[in-house]
C-alpha positions as CSV (number, residue, x, y, z in Angstrom):
1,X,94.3,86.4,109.2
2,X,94.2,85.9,113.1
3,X,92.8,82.4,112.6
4,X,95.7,81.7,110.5
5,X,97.7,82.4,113.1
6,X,99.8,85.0,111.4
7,X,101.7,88.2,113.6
8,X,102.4,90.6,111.4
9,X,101.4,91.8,107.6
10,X,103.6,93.2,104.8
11,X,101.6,96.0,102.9
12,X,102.3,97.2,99.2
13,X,100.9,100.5,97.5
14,X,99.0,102.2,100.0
15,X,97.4,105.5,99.3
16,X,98.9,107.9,102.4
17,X,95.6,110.1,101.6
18,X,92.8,107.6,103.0
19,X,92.2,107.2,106.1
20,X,93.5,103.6,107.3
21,X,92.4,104.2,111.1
22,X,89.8,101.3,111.5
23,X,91.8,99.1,109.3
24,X,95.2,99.5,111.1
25,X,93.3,99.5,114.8
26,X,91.6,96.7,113.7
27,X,95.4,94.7,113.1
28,X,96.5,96.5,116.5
29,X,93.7,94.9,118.6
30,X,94.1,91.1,117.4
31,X,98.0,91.5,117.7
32,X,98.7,91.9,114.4
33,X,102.2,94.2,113.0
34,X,101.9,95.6,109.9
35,X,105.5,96.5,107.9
36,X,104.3,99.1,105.3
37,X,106.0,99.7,101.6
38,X,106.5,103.1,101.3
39,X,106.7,102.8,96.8
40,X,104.3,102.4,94.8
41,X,104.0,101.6,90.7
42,X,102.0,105.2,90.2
43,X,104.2,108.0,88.6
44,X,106.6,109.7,90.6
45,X,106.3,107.0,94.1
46,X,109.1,105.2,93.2
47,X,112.4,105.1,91.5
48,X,112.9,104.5,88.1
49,X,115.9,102.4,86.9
50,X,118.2,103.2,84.2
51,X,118.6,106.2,82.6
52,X,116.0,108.1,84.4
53,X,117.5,106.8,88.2
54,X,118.9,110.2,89.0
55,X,116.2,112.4,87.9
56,X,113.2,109.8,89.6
57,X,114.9,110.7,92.9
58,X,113.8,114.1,93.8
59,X,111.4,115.6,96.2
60,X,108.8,115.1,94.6
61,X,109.3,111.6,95.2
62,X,110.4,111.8,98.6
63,X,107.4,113.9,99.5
64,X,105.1,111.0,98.3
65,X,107.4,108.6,100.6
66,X,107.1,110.9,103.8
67,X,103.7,111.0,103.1
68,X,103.2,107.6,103.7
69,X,105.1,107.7,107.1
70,X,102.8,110.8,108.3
71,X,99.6,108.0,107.7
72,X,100.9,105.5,109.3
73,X,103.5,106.3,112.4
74,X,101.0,107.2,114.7
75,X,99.8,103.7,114.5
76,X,101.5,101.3,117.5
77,X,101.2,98.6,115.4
78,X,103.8,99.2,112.4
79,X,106.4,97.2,112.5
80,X,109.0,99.0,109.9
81,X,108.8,100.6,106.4
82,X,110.4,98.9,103.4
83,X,112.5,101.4,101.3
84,X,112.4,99.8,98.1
85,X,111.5,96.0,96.5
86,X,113.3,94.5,94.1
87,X,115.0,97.8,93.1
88,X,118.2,95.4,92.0
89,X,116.5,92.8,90.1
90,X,119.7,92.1,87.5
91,X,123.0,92.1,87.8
92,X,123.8,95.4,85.9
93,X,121.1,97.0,88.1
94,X,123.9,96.4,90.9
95,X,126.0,99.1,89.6
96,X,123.9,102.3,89.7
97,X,121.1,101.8,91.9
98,X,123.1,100.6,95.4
99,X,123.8,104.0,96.5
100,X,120.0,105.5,95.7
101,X,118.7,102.1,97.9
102,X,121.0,103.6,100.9
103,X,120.1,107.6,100.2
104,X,116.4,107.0,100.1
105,X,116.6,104.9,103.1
106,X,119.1,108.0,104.9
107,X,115.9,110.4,104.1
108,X,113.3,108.3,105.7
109,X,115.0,107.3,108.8
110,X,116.0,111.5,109.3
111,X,112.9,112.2,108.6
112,X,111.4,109.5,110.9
113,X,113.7,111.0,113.3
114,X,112.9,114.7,112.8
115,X,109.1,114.1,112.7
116,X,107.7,110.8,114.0
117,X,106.8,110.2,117.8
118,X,109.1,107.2,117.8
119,X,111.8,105.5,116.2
120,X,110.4,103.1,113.1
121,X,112.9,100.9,111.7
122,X,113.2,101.0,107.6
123,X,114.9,98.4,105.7
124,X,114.6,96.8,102.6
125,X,113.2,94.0,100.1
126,X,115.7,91.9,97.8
127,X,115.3,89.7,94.9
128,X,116.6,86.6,94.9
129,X,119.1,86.8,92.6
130,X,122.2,85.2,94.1
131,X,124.7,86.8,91.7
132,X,124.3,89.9,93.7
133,X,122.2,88.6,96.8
134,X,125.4,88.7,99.1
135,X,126.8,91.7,98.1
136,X,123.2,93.7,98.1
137,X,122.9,92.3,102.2
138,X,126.7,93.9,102.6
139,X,126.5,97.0,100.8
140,X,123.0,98.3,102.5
141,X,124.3,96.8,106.0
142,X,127.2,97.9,106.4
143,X,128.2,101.2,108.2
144,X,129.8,104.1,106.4
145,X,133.0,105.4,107.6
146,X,132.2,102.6,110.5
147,X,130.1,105.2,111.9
148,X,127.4,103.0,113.7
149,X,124.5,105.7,114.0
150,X,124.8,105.8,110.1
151,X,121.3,106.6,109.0
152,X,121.6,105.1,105.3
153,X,122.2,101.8,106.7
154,X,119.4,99.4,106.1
155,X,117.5,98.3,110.1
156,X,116.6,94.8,108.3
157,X,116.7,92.9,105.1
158,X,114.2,91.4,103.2
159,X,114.4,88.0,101.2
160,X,111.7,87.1,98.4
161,X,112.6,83.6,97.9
162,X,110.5,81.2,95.6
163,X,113.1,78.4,95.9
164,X,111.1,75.7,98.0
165,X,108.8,74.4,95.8
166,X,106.5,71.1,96.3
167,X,107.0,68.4,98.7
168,X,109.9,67.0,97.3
169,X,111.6,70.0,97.9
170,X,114.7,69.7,100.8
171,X,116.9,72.1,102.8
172,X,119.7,71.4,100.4
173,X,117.7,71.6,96.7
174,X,116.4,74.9,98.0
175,X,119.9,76.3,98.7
176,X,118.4,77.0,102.4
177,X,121.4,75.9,103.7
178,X,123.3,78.2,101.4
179,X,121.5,81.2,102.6
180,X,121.6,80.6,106.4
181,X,125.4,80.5,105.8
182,X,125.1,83.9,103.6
183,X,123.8,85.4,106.1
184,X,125.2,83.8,109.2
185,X,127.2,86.8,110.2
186,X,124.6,88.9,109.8
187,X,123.6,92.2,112.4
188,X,120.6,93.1,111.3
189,X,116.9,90.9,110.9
190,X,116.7,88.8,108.0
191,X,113.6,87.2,106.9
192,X,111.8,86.1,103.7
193,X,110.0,89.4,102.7
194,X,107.9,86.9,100.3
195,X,107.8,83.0,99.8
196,X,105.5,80.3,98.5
197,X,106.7,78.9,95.0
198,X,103.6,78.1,93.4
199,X,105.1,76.0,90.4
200,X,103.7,73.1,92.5
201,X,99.7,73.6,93.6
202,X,97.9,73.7,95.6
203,X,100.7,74.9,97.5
204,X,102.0,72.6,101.0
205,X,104.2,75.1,102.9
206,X,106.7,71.9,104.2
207,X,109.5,75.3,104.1
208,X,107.7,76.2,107.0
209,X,109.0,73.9,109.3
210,X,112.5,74.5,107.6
211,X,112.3,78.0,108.0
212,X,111.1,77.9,111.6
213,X,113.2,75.0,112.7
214,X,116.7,74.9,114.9
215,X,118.8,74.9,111.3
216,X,117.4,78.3,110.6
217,X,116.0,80.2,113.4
218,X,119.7,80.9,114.5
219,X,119.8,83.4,111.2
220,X,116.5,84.0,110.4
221,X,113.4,85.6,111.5
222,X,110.7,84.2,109.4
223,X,108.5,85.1,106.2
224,X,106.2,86.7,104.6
225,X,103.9,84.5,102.5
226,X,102.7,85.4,99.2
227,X,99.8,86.2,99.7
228,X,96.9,87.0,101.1
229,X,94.3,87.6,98.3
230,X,94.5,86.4,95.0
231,X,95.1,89.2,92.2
232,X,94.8,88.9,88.5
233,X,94.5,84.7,89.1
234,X,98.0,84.5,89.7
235,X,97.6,81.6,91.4
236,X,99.6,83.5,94.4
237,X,96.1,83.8,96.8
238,X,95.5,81.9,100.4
239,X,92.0,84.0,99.7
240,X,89.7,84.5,96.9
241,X,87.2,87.7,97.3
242,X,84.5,88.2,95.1
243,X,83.4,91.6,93.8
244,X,79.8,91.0,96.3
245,X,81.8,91.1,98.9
246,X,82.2,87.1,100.0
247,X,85.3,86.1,100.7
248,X,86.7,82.1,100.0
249,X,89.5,80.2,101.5
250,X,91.9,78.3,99.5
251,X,93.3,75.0,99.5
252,X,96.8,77.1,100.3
253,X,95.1,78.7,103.2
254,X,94.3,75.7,104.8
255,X,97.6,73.8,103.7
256,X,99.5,77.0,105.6
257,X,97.5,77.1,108.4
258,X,98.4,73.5,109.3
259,X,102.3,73.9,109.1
260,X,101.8,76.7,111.3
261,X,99.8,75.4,113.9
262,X,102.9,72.7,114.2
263,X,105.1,75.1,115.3
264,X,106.8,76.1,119.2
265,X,105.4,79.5,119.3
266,X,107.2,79.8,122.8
267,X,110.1,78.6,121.8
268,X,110.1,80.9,118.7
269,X,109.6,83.8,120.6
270,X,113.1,83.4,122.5
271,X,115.4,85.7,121.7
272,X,118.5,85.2,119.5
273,X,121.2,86.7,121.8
274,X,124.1,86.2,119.5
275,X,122.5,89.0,117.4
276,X,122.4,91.7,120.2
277,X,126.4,90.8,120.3
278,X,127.4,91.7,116.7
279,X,128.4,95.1,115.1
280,X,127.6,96.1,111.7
281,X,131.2,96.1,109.6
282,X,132.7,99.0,107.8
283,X,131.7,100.1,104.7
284,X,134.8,98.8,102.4
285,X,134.8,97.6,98.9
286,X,136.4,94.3,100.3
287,X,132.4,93.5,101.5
288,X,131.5,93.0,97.6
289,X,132.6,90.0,95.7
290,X,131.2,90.7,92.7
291,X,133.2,92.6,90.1
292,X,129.8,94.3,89.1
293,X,128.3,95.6,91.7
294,X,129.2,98.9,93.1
295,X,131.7,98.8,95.8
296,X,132.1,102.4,96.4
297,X,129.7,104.5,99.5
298,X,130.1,107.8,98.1
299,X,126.3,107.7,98.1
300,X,124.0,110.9,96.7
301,X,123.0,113.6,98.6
302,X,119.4,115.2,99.1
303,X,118.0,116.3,96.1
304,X,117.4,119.7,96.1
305,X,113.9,120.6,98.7
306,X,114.2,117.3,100.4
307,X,116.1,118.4,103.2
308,X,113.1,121.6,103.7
309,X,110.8,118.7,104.1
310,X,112.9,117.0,106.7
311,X,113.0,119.8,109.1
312,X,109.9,121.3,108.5
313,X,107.7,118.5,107.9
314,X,105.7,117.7,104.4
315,X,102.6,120.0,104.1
316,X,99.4,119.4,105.1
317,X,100.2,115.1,106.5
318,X,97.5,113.0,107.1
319,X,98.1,111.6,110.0
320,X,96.3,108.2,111.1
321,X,95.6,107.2,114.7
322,X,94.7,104.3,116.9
323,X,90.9,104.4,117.5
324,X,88.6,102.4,119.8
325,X,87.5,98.8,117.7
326,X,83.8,98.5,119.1
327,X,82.6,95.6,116.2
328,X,84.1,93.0,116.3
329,X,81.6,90.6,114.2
330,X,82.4,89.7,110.7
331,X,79.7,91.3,108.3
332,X,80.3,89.8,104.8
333,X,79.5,85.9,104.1
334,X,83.0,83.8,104.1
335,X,83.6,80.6,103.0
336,X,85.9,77.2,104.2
337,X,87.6,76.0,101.1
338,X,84.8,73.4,100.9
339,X,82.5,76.3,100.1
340,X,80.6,75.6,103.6
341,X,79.6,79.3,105.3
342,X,81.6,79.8,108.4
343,X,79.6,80.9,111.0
344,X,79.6,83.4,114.2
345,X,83.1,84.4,112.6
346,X,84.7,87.5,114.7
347,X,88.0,89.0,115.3
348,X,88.5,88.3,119.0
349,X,90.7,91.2,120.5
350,X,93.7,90.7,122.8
351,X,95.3,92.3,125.8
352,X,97.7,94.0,127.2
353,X,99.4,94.4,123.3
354,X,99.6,90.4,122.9
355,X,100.9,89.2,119.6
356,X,98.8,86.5,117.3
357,X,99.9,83.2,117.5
358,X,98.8,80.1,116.0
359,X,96.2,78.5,118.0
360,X,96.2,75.1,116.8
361,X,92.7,75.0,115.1
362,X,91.7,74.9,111.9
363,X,89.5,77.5,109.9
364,X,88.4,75.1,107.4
365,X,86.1,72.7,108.0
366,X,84.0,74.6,111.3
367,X,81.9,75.8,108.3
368,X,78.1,74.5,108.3
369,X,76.1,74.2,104.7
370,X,73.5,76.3,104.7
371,X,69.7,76.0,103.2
372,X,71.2,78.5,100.4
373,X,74.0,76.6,98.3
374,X,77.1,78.7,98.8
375,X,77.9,78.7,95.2
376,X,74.5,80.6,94.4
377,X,75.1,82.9,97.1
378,X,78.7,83.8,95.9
379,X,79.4,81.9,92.6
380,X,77.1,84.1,91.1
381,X,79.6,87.3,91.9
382,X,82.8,87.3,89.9
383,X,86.4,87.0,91.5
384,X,87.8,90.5,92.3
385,X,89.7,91.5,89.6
386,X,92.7,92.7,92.1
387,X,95.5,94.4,89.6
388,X,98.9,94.1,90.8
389,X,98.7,97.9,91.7
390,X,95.7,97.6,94.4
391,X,96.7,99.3,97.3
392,X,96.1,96.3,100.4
393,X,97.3,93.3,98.8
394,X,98.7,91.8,101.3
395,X,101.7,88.5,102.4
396,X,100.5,87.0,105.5
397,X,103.8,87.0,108.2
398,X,105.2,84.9,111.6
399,X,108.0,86.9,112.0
400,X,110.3,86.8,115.6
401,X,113.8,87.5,117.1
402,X,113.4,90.9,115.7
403,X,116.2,92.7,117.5
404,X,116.7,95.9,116.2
């Protein structure tokens, strides 16, 4: 990942009851943020849709999601907490589940507040489904009796957007140029929580220079690709990892790594000082278009026991912490996606809390063949069978003009 040139990581279904210490210190050192989902698919760590909405959000629930921000806001490194993904993924989902996005997201910022050592932002993860894109940005943006220290107000939003897909793609036949004017008036970050259609393989990444380039970087703030490793061959992976513990690098990875290293990183990091400028709007049904979607902000209130947990904390937390990375050598046997064994491969630490970058070099192709033919060494080890509901799967990130 910090050859790739990548800043920051989105992270689904993590278990809040390991201990993620090395791992996260690990990210801290080489400059990596890591913007953590706080849901999972296991019973009870997540809302439910439909009839069961109400009765999913309870604090049982919302001890499992506090949980999570106990393991992981001691860490320097994270970057924000996702709410929910893809909780409105139809159009009648639009009508119920609104106000639970905004009540969920009220508990974790108070309890951030009440019981973290520093303010994390939380926002949340849409699906692209332009029915009720817009009105999903307005409704969980917007501020509640205009009251601008409204905690159920989303801190950023989160795009996953497959609509670039293959070279012959454009800024116009991906509707790019219909989102940056979505969200031009925008006050909080928006970014691509996922992208990287994969209709087209191996995958070429030319949306990168779209999304990084003058027409967009005014609006947005960059992506998350999907994703790191491969799970269940979904054809979605920059990485394969085998169950012997090797690790290979895709066509994609190398495809990626190349649009990013063609990119201003100095000019990126600028700041977009039209956004510090803006105030959110008040929350008014004349924000929705759609005649679906809720337009009302009367949103639900604690269940009952969620507020105890607030002010006193969940029981016993697990609480991670930054600890001192002293190896820095690569162990396990990875491969270029020309099966060649890259050698002397390390993570290389940086100072003075520096942020990855691209560096311009390519991974693939500094492998040397060895006397053992790769394929013996790893092809003899099955591809991980990841399931969708690994905890660690990961979307690689360049993410900037964050201003929260």
């Amino acid at each position: 990942m910090q050859s790739l040139g990548v800043n920051a990581i989105r992270v689904y279904n993590v278990d809040p009851d390991l201990n993620h210490d090395m791992c996260a210190s690990i990210f801290n050192d080489v400059g990596i943020y890591m913007i953590i989902d706080v849901n999972s698919p296991l019973g009870g760590q997540s809302l439910v849709p439909g009839e069961q909405l109400e009765g999913s959000y309870n604090s049982g629930y919302l001890n499992h999601i506090f949980s999570v921000v106990e393991a992981f806001h001691n860490y320097n490194n994270v970057l924000g907490f996702f709410s929910g993904n893809e909780d409105m993924n139809d159009v009648p989902s639009g009508g119920p589940v609104p106000p639970y996005i905004r009540s969920v997201t009220r508990d974790l910022k108070n309890y951030i507040a009440k019981n973290s050592p520093r303010v994390i932002p939380v926002g949340y993860s849409a699906a692209d489904v332009r029915d009720i894109l817009a009105d999903s940005w307005a409704y969980l943006s917007c501020d509640i009796d205009g009251n601008d220290n409204d905690m159920s107000r989303i801190d950023f939003f989160g795009l996953n957007s497959y609509s670039w897909c293959g070279s012959q793609a454009t800024f116009e036949s991906s509707q790019y140029n219909v989102l940056v004017d979505q969200f031009s008036k925008t006050t909080i970050p928006v970014f691509f929580s996922e992208y990287g259609c994969n209709k087209v393989l191996p995958r070429v990444f030319d949306e990168v220079q779209a999304l990084y380039g003058s027409e967009m970087t005014g609006v947005m703030s960059g992506g998350l690709v999907y994703e790191y490793y491969e799970e269940v061959s979904n054809n979605f992976g920059l990485v394969w990892i085998y169950d012997n513990g090797t690790a290979e690098l895709r066509e994609d990875y190398d495809n990626l790594q190349k649009q990013f290293n063609k990119l201003d990183s100095k000019a990126l990091q600028s700041g977009n000082s039209t956004a510090t400028k803006l105030t959110s709007p008040k929350c008014d049904a004349s924000l929705i278009s759609s005649t679906s979607f809720n337009n009302t902000f009367d949103i639900p209130s604690i269940p009952s026991g969620g507020q105890k947990l607030i002010d006193n904390g969940i029981s016993k937390p697990n609480n991670g912490k930054i600890v001192p990375v002293t190896d820095t050598k690569v162990t396990q046997n990875v491969y270029d996606s020309s099966a060649n064994l890259i050698k002397d491969l390390a993570i290389k630490p940086l100072p003075n809390d520096q942020s990855n970058n691209p560096s311009g070099t390519d991974s693939s192709g500094t492998g040397t063949s060895s006397a053992t033919n790769p394929t013996s060494t790893k092809g003899a080890a099955g591809q991980l069978n990841v399931p969708a509901t690994a905890a660690g799967a990961a979307a690689a990130l360049l993410i900037y003009n964050l201003i929260f």
